[in-house]
C-alpha positions as CSV (number, residue, x, y, z in Angstrom):
1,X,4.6,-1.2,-12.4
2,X,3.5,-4.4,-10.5
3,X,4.0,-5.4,-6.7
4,X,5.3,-8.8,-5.9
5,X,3.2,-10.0,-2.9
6,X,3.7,-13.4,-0.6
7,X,2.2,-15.6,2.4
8,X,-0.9,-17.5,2.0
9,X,-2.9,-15.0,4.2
10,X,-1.8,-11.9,2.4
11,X,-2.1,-13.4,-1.1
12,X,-6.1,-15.1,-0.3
13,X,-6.9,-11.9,0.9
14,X,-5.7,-10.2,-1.9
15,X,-8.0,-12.4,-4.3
16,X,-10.7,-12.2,-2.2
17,X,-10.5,-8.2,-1.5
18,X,-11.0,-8.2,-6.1
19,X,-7.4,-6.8,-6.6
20,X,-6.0,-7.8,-9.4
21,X,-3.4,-10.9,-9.6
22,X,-1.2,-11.0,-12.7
23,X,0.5,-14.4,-11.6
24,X,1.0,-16.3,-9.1
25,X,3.9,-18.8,-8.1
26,X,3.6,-21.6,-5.7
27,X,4.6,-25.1,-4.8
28,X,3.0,-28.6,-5.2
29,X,2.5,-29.0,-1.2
30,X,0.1,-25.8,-1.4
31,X,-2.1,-26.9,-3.8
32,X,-2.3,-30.5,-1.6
33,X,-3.0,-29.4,2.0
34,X,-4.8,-25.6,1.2
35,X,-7.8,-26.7,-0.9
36,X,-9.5,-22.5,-0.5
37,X,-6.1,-21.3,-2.3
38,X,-7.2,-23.7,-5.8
39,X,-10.8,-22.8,-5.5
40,X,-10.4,-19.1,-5.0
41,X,-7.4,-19.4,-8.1
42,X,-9.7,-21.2,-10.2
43,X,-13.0,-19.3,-9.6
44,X,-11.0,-16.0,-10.4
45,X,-9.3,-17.7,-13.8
46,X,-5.7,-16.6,-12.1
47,X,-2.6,-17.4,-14.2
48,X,-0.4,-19.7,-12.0
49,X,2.8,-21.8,-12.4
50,X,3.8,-24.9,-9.8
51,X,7.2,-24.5,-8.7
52,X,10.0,-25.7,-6.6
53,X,10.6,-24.1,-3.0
54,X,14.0,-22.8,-4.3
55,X,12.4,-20.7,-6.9
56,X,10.0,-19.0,-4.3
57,X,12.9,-18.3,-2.4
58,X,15.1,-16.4,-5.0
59,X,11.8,-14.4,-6.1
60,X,11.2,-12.9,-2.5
61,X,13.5,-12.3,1.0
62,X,11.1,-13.4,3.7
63,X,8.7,-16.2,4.9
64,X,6.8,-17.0,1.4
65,X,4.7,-19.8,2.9
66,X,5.0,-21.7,-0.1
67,X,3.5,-19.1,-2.5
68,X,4.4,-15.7,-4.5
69,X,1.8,-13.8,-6.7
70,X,2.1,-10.7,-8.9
71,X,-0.1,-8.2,-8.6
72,X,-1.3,-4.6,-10.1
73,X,-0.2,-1.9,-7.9
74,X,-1.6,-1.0,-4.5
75,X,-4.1,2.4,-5.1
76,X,-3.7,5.5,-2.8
77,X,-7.0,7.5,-2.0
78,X,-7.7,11.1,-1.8
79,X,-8.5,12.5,1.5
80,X,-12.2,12.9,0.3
81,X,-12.2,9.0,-0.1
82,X,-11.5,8.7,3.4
83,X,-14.0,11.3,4.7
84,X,-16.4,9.6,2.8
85,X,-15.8,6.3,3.9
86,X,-17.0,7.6,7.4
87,X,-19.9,9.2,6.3
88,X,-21.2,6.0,4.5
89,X,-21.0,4.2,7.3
90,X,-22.6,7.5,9.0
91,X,-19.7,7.2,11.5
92,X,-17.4,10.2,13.6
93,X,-14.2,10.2,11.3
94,X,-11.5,8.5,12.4
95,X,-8.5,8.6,11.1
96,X,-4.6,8.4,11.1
97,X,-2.1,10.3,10.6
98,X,1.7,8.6,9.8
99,X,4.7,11.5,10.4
100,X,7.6,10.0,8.5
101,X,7.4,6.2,9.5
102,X,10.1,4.3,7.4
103,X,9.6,0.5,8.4
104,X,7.5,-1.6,6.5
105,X,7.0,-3.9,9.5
106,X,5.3,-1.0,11.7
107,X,2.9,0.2,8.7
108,X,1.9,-3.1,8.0
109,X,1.0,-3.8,12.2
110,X,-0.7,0.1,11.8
111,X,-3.2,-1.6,8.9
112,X,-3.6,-4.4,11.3
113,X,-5.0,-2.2,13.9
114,X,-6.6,0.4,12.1
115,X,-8.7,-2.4,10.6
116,X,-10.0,-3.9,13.4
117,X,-10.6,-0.6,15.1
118,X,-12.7,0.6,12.1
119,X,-9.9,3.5,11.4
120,X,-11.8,5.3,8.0
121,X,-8.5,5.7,6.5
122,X,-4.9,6.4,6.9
123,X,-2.3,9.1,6.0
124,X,1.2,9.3,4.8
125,X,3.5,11.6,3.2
126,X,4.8,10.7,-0.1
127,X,8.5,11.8,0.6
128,X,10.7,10.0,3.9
129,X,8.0,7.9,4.6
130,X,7.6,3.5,3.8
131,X,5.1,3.3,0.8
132,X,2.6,0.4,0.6
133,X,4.9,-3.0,-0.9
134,X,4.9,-6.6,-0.1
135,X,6.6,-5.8,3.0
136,X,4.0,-3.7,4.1
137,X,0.9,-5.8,2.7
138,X,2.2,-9.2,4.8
139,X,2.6,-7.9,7.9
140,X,-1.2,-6.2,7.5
141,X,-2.1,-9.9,7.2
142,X,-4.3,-8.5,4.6
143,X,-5.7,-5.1,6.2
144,X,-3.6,-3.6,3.2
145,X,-6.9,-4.1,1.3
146,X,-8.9,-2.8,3.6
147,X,-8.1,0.2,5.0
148,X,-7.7,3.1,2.7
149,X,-4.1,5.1,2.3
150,X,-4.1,8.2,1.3
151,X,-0.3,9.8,0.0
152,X,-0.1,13.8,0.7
153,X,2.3,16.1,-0.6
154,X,2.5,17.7,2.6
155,X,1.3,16.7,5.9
156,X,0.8,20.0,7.5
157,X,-1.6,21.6,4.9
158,X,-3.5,18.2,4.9
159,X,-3.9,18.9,8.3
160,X,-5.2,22.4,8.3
161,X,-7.7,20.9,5.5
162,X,-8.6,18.7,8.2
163,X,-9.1,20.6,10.9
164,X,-11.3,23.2,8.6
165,X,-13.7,20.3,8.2
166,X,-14.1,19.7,11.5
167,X,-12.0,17.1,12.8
168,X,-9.7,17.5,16.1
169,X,-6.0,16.2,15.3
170,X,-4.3,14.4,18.5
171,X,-0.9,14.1,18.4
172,X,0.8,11.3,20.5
173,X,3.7,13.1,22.4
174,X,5.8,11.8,25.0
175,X,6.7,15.4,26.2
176,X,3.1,16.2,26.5
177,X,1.8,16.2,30.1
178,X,-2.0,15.1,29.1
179,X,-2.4,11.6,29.6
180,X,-3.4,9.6,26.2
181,X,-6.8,8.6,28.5
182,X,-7.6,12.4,28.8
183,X,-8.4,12.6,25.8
184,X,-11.7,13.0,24.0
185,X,-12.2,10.8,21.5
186,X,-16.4,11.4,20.9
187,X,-15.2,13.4,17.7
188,X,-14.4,13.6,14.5
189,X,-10.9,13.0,14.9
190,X,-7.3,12.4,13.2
191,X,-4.7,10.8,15.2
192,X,-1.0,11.7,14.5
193,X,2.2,8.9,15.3
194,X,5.6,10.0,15.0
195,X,8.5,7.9,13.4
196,X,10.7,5.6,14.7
197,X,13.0,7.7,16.1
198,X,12.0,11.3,15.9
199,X,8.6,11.0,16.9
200,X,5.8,14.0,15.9
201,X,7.8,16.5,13.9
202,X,7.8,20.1,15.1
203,X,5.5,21.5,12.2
204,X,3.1,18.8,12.4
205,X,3.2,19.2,16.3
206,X,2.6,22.6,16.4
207,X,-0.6,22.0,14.1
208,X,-2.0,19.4,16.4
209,X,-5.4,20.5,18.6
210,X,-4.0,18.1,21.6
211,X,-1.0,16.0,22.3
212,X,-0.7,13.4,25.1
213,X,1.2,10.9,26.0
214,X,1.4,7.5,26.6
215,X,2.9,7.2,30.6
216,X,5.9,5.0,30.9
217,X,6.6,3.2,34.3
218,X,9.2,1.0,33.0
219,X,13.2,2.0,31.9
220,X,12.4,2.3,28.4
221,X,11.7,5.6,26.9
222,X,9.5,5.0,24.3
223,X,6.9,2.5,22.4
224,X,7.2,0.6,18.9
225,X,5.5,2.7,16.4
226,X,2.9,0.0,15.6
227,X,2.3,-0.7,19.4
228,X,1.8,2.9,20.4
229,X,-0.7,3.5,17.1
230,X,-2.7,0.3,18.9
231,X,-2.9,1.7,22.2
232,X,-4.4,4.9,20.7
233,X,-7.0,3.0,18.4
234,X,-8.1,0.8,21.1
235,X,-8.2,3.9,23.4
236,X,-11.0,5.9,21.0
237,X,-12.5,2.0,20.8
238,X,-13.2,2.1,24.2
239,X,-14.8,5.5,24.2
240,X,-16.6,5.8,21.6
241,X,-18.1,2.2,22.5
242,X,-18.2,1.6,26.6
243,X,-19.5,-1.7,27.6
């Protein structure tokens, strides 16, 4: 079944990434002032139609930018694709782990992040959790294409398998009383966020080497999803490469 993707970023990176674009929708005005959309459709022989705004708008629920596209569905890895991804680049695995995250709009913002922090891959559950959809794929401004996603059956036994292999699973907790810069992120490592509202849940927590927490000084209680993943990444950035 096909995936209806949208924004000029998301749909350029798409073609340029080699995934596969049935057909693609957009208006006269696009073709005029973004002259690297026509080259890249016409150098990769892609199907297209010119159409009115109106259409665009009927087609998708969001900011289209003036252009639509079809596409084959989004692949999910195994987690061997991911290990492997770090040992090509003869890298300390990093990884994430997504408990139960249901809005597009945060695992989009978690591609986002995980790509520019050189996260090897990323891991969700295939029941009560967002899958990969347009959603998703324009709020990653692209990173969808880039950052691998593996679906598990069952989060907990993916990771024990992890943990065999030799990576250390942090768990971002705000009950924990370790502070998220405690932690050491010179390891092969998998980092666990929580959902929106539930956070880490208790199996998945209780099979976590180390959680820690991100320290609040403000009257709020907790992070966004998306921003706490961030905070993390950046975190293991900064360790793993001081200045």
């Amino acid at each position: 079944m096909s995936d209806i993707i949208y924004g000029k970023n998301t749909v350029i990176e798409m073609i340029k990434s080699g995934h596969q674009i049935e057909e693609l929708w957009m208006i006269d005005n696009i073709v005029t002032k973004e002259h690297n959309i026509k080259e890249y459709i016409l150098k990769n022989q892609i199907k297209y139609h010119l159409v009115h705004r109106k259409q665009l708008d009927q087609m998708v629920k969001g900011n289209h930018q003036g252009i639509v596209a079809r596409i084959a569905p989004f692949h999910y890895y195994d987690i061997d694709d991911l290990l492997e991804e770090a040992k090509d680049k003869q890298e300390k695995a990093l990884l994430m782990i997504l408990d139960g995250l249901e809005d597009p709009h945060n695992l989009g913002a978690i591609l986002r992040s995980a790509d520019c922090c050189g996260v090897h891959g990323v891991i969700i559950p295939k029941n009560r959790s967002v899958s990969l959809n347009a959603t998703v794929a324009k709020m990653s401004s692209g990173a969808i294409e880039y950052v691998k996603v593996a679906k598990v059956t069952n989060l907990t036994t993916t990771i024990k398998k992890l943990k065999k292999l030799g990576l250390w699973i942090i768990g971002c907790d705000a009950n924990s009383n370790m502070d998220y810069r405690q932690m050491d992120a010179c390891v092969p490592l998998a980092i666990v966020i929580g959902s929106e509202g539930k956070g880490i849940s208790r199996l998945v927590k209780e099979n976590c080497d180390v959680l820690v927490k991100l320290p609040m000084k403000g009257h709020v209680t907790s992070l966004n999803a998306s921003v706490a993943a961030s905070i993390m990444l950046y975190e293991v950035v900064n360790k793993r490469c001081p200045l």
